[in-house]
N, C-alpha and C positions, 0 to 999 in steps of 0.2 A: 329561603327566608328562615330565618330562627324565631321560630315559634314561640320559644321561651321568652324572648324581646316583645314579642306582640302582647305580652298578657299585661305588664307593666304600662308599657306606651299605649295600649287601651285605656288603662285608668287615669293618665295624664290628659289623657283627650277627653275623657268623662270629665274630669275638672275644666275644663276648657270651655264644652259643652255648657256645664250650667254657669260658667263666666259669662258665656253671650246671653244665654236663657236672663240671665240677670238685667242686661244692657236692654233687652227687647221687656223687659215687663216695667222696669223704667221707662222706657219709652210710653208705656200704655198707662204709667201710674198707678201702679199696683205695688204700693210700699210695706207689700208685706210679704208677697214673692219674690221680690227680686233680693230683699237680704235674705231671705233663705236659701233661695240658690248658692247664693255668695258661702252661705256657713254648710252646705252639703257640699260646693265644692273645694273648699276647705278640709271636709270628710276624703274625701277622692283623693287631694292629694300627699294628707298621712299617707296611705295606704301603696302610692306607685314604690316609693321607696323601700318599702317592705315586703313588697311582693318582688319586687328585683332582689335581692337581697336574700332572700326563699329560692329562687328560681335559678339562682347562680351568676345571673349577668348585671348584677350592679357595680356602677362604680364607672360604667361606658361616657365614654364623650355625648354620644347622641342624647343618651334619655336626659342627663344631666340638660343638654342645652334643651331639648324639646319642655323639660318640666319649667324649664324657666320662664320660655317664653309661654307656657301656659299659663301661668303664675302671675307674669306681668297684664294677661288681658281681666283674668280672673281675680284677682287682687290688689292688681292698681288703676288699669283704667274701669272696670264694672264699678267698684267703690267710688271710683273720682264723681263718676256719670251718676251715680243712685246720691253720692250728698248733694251734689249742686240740686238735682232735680228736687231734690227733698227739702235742704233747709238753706240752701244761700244764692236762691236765685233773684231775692230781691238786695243783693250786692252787685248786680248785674256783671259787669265784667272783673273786675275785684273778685268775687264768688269765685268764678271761672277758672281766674288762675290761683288761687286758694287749690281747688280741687284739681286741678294740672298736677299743682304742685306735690300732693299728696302720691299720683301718678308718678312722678319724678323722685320722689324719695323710696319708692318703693322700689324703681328699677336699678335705681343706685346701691341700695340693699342689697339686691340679686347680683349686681356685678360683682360687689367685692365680695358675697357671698363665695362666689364662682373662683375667684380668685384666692381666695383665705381658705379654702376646705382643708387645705394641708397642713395648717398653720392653727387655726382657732377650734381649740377643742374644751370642751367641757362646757360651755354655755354656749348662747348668742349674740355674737356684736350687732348690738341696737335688735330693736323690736322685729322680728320673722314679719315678712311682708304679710302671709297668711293671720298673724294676729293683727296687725291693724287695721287686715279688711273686717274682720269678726270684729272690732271694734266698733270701727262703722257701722255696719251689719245691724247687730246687736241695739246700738244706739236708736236704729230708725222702727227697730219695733219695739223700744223701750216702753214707749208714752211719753220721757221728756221730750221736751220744746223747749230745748237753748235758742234765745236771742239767734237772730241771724250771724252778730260780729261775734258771740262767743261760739258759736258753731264753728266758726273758721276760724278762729285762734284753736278752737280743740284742734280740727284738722289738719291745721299747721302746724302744732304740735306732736301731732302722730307723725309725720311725713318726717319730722327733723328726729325725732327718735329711732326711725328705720333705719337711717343713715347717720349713726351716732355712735359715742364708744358706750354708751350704756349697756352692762351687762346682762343678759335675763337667760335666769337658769335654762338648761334643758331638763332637769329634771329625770335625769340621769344618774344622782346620785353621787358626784365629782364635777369639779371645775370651781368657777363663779361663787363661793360661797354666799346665801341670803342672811343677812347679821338680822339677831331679834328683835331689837327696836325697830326698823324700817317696816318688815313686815307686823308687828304689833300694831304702828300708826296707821299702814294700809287697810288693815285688818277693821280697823274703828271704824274706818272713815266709810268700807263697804259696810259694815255690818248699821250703820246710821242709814245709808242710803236705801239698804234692803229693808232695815224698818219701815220708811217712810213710803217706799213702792215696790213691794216682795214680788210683783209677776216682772220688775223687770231686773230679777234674778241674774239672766243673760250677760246683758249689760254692767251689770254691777260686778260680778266676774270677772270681764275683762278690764274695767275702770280699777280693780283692786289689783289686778296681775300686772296693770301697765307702770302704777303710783308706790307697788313696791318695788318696781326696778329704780325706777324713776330717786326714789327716797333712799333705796338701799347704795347708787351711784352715788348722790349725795352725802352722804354717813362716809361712804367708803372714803372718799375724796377729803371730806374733813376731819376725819380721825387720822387719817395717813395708812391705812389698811387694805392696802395694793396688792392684795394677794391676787 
């Protein structure tokens, strides 16, 4: 056994681990645990990549599919299972597949993630499945309370942004440029919200980081500025 592979593929399983931990405190209604797990195992799995990466053995078939499929329990169906339970169960079966659906955008992410590593550098095609679970996440310990039908159009929206050509930096320093205007208007529109409710900081965060892709896609596409 190569020992150096176990250190990595431990910390994919620690992300995995509190994927389920998330599923089971949803189950018990505890909507304050179980986005947390979600945004620690999110922590976990920054971290597998870079300790491969350290340790010499990245870039392997294995870790690559095992972090996926980590990814997809912990970031698409934990998320799916904590919004319905949370905010679109009185959509009853609507709700359900709403929240499938968000589950289905995120593995579609992963696939062509999987597929494009050779190919897409310098930013991300569509939203990192890991941010739209933190989206959600973030969302259920905000304090807002969207409507049940805007709840699910957010989440339908997230789900279609995973699986879309919107760019969003890595932040890296090269690729995807963010033009001033997009992030200016993102920038408003957090900095009103965070007025209005500063503990849910979190949230606000991610709603500013998704609206300037979102806006910055938009600009790009109407100015003609394809870089």
């Amino acid at each position: 056994m190569n020992w150096r592979r176990l250190i990595p593929n431990s910390i994919s399983s620690a992300s995995l681990i509190f994927g389920v931990l998330s599923i089971f405190k949803t189950i018990e209604g505890d909507f304050f645990l179980a986005p947390v797990f979600i945004v620690i195992a999110v922590l976990f799995d920054s971290m597998d990549g870079r300790a491969a990466r350290a340790l010499g053995v990245g870039g392997g078939d294995f870790g690559k599919e095992m972090d996926s499929l980590c990814d997809m329990c912990s970031f698409g169906v934990a998320p799916a299972i904590m919004i319905y339970m949370y905010g679109l169960q009185d959509l009853g079966l609507v709700g359900q597949v709403i929240a499938a659906l968000f589950a289905v955008g995120g593995c579609l992410r992963l696939a062509r993630f999987n597929c494009n590593t050779g190919v897409v550098h310098g930013y991300f095609q569509g939203m990192p499945i890991p941010a739209g679970a933190c989206f959600l996440a973030t969302y259920v310990v905000s304090g807002y309370q969207f409507a049940p039908a805007v709840l699910a159009a957010v989440t339908l929206v997230i789900a279609c942004i995973m699986y879309s050509e919107v760019k969003f930096p890595d932040f890296k320093g090269k690729g995807n440029p963010m033009y001033r205007l997009p992030v200016i208007i993102a920038v408003i529109v957090g900095a009103v919200m965070l007025y209005e409710r500063p503990g849910a900081w979190p949230f606000v965060a991610m709603f500013t980081y998704t609206l300037a892709g979102i806006v910055n896609h938009v600009y790009r596409a109407l100015t003609g500025k394809n870089k």
